[in-house]
N, C-alpha and C positions, 0 to 999 in steps of 0.2 A: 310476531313471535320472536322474542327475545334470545340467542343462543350464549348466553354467558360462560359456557363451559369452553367453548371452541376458543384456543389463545390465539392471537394476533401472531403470525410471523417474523422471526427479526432476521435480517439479513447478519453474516458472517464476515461478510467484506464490508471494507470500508476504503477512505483514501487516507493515507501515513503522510507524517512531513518525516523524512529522510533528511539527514545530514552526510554530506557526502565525504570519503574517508578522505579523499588527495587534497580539495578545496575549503572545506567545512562551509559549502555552501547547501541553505534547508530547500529540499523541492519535495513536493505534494507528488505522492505515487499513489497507485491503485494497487490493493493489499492481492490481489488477484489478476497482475500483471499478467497476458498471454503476451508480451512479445518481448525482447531486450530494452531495457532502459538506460539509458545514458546519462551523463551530467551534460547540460549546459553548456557550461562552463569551459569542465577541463577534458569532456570526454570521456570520464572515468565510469566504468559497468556498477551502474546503480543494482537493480533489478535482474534475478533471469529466471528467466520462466519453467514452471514447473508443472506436474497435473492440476496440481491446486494451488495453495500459496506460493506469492514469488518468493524466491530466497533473496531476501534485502541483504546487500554489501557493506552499506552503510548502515549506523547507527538510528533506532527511532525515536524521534523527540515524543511525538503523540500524536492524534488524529486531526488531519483536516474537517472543522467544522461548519 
């Protein structure tokens, strides 16, 4: 038995490439970051963590595919 009416789920998170403000280096974040995220590079607070969405610091180019 077929249930056609029942939709598919789609998740709300996903992973960002971030470009980070001090370095403009791209790093692949999770759009629902639980914990502080860092640059690499220069150290600089990508990410900070919130109930829900992280608040991104830097700039988003688009989604990691």
């Amino acid at each position: 038995m077929k249930k056609s009416h029942i939709s598919i789920p789609v998740p709300s998170s996903k992973f960002q490439k971030v470009v980070c403000a001090a370095c403009e280096e791209t790093l692949v974040v999770y759009s629902h970051a639980s914990s502080l995220v860092t640059c690499n590079f220069c150290g600089n607070t990508i990410t900070e963590p919130t109930g829900s969405k992280a608040n991104m610091r830097g700039k988003i180019v688009g989604t990691a595919e």
